[in-house]
Legacy VTK file of the C-alpha trace (Angstrom):
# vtk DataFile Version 3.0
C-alpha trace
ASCII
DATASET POLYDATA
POINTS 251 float
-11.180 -60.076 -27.232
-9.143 -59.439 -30.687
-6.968 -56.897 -30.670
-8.738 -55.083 -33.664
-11.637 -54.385 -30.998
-9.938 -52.070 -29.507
-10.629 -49.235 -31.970
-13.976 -49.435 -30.307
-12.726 -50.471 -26.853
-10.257 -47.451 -26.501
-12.813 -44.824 -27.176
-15.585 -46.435 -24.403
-12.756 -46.517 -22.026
-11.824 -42.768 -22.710
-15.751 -41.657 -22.656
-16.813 -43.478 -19.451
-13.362 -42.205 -17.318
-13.939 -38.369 -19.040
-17.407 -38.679 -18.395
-16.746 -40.066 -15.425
-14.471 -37.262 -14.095
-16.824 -34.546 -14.407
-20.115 -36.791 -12.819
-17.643 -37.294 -9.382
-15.997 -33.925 -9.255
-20.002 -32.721 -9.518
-20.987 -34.975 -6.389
-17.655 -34.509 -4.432
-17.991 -31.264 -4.145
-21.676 -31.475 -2.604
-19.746 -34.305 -0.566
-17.127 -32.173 0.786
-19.809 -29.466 1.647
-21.857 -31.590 3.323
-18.871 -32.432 5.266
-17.331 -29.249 6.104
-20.445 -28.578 7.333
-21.287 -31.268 9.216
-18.054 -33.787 9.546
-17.918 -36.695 7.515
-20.307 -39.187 9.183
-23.657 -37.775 7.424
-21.267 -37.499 4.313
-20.244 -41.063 4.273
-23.484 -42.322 5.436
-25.458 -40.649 2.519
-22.834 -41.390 0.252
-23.165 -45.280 0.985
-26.424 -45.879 0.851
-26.373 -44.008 -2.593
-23.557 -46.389 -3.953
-25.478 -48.966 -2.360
-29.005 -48.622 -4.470
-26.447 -48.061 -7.649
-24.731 -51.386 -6.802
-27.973 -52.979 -6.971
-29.340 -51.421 -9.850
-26.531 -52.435 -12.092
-26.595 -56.177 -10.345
-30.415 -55.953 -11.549
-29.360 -54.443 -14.938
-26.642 -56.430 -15.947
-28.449 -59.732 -16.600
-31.422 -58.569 -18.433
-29.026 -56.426 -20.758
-28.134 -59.773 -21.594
-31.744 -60.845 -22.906
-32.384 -58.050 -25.053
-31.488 -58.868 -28.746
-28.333 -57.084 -30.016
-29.293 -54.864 -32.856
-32.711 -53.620 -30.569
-30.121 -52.828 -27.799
-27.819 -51.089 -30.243
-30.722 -48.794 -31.666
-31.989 -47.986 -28.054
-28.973 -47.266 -26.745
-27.751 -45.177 -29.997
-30.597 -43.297 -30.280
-30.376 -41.946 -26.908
-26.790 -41.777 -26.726
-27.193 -38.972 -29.318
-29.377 -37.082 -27.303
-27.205 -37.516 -24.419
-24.152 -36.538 -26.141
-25.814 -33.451 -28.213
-26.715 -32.470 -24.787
-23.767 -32.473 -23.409
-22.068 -30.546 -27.022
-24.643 -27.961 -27.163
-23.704 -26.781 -23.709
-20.129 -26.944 -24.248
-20.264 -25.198 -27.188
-22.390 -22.434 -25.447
-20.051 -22.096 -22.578
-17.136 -22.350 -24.719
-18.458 -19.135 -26.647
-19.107 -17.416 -23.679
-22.930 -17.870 -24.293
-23.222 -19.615 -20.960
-21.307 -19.145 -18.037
-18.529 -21.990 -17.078
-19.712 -24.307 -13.857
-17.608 -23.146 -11.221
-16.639 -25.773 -8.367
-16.014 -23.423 -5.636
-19.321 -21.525 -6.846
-21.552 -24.578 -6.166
-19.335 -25.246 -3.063
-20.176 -22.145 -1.262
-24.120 -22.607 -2.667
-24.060 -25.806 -0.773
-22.839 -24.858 2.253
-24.659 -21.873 2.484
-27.455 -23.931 1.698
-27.028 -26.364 4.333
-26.527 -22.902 6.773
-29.908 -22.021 5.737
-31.203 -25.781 6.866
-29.570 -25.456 10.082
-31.156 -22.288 11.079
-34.897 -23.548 10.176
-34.030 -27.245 11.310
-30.935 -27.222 13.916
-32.171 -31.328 15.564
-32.350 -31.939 12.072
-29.063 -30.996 9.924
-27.278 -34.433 9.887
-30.578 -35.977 8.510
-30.664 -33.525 5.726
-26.792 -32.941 5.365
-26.457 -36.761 4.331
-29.964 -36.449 1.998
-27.707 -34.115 0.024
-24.610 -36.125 -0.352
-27.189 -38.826 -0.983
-28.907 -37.206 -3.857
-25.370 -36.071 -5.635
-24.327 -39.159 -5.209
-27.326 -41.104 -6.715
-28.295 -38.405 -9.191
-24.435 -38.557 -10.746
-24.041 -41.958 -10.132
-27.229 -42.541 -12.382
-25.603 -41.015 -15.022
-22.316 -42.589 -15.099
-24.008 -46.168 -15.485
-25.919 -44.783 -18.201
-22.731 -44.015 -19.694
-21.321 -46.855 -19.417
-24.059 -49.228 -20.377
-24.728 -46.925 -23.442
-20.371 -46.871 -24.226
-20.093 -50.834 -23.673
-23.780 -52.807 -24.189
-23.542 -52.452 -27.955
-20.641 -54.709 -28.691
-20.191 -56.078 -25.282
-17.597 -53.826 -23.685
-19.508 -53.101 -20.454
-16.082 -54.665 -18.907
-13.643 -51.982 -20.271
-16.506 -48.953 -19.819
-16.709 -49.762 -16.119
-12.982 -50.499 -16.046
-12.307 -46.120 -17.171
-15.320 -45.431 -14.670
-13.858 -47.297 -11.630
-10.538 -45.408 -13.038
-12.409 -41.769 -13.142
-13.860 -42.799 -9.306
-10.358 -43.402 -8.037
-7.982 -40.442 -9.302
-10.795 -37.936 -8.207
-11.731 -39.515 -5.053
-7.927 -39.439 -4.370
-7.004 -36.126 -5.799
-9.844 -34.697 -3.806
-8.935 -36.405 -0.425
-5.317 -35.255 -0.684
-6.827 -31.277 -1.558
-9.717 -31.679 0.730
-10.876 -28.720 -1.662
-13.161 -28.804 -4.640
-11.411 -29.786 -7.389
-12.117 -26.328 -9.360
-9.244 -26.579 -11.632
-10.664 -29.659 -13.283
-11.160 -28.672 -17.316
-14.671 -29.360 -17.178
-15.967 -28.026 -20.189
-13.579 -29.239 -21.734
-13.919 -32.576 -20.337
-17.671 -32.028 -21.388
-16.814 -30.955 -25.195
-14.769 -34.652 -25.434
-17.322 -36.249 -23.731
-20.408 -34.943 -26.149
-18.140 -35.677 -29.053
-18.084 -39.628 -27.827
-21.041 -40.258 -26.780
-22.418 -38.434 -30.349
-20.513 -40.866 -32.015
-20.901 -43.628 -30.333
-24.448 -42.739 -30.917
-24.599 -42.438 -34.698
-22.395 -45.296 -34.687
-24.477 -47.704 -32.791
-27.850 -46.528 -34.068
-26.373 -47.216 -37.590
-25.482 -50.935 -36.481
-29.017 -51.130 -35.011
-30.798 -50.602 -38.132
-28.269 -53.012 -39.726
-26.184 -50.234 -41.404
-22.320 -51.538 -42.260
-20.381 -48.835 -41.669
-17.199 -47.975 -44.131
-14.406 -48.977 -42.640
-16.030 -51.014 -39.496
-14.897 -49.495 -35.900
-13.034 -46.969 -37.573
-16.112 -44.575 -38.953
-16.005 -43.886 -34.783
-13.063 -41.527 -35.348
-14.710 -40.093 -38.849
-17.794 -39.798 -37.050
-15.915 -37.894 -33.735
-14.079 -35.361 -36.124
-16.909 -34.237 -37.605
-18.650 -33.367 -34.214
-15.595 -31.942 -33.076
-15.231 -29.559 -36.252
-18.598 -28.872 -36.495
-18.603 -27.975 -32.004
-15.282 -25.764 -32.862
-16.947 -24.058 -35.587
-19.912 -23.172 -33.865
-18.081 -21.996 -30.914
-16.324 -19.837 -33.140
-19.421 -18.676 -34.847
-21.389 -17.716 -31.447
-18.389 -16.706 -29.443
-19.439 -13.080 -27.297
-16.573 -10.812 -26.663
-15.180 -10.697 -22.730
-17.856 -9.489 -20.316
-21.037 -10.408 -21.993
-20.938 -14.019 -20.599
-24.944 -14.735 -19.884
-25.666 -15.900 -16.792
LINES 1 252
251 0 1 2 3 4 5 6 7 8 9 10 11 12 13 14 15 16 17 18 19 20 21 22 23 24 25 26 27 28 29 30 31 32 33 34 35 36 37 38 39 40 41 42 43 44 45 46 47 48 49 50 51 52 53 54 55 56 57 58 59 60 61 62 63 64 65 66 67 68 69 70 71 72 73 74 75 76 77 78 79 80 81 82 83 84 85 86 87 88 89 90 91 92 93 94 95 96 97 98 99 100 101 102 103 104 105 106 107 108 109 110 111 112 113 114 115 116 117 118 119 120 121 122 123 124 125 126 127 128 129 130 131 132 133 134 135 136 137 138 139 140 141 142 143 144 145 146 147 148 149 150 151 152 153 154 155 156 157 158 159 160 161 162 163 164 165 166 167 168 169 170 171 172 173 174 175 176 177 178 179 180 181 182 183 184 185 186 187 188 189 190 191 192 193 194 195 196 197 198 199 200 201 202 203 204 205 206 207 208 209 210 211 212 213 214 215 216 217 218 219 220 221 222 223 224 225 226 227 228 229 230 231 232 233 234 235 236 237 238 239 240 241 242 243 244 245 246 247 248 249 250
């Protein structure tokens, strides 16, 4: 790969690990409930046979991304990169203006566990059955999301390598952060992490949708950064513009 690609390679890599962080911080904490709860054999157990149907989805994915023609797979993936990454902006903007309240770790934590309480009350021969459903589902439901990250960061100009690469990265530093706290990892930045991320993934967005429709952008791989300051302006500004004063935080 030339050396120039990495103007577009550098950016993937930094939106799949970001993006990354905050999907596995999400489903270790369900993780660690589950196993605080229960001890880590309905943890693990769940948590493998999720990784396990993700494995095999991307082994099923990866070929036929190969099959679809180049600018189709751009405009797909653009298009709903955008949507995805608006998403993602609109909430951090809320939260960052106090519209919405910030996701709090330790908050969905103690909702988990007490949630699992509830389950063993009702269903006490059943708890490690449903204790590893829920690490299942986190795990699935955020996995999901990840390799729709990185297949939407890396398909359009065949960077699927380096996307997974910041992914793997993301998986490791919170999987070993978290197993040296054996907490939730609460002090993660997350909307922040979620602010960068929406920025990305709304570039990447306009930026592949315009290659898909055969656009040539001013400037080639670089119109990525033009396109990433305007969304972060534009997020800043409307923060600004919407921020509450201290205590009216909507819940």
């Amino acid at each position: 790969m030339e050396s120039l690609s990495w103007t577009v390679a550098a950016p993937a890599v930094s939106a799949a690990f970001a993006a990354s962080v905050v999907e596995v911080v999400e489903a270790f904490t369900i993780v660690l409930a589950v196993a605080t709860l229960r001890g880590w054999r309905p943890a693990v157990a769940g948590t493998a046979a999720a990784l396990a149907i993700l494995a095999l989805l991307v082994l099923t994915l990866g070929p036929l991304l190969d099959r679809v023609p180049l600018h189709a797979l751009q405009l797909v993936i653009g298009v709903l990169l955008l949507l995805f990454g608006m998403g993602w902006l609109r909430k951090a903007v809320l939260r960052s203006a106090g519209v919405l309240a910030l996701h709090d770790e330790d908050a969905a934590f103690a909702a988990e566990t007490q949630a699992l309480s509830l389950e063993a009350k009702r269903h006490p021969a059943s708890l490690d059955w449903i204790a590893g459903l829920g690490a299942f589902k986190a795990v699935l439901l955020e996995g999901l999301e990840v390799i729709f990250i990185v297949i939407a960061v890396g398909a359009g100009r065949g960077l699927l390598a380096y996307a997974a690469l910041g992914a793997l990265a993301a998986c490791i530093a919170v999987l070993a952060i978290g197993a040296v706290l054996h907490r939730p990892l609460s002090k993660v930045p997350e909307n922040t992490l979620k602010f960068g991320v929406g920025i990305m993934l709304a570039s990447f967005g306009v930026f592949w949708t315009g290659e898909g429709l055969g656009i040539e952008w001013p400037g080639g791989d670089l119109a990525l950064f033009v396109f990433a300051a305007l969304f972060l302006v534009t997020g800043a500004g409307m923060a600004g513009l919407l921020r509450r004063p201290a205590g009216e935080t909507a819940r």
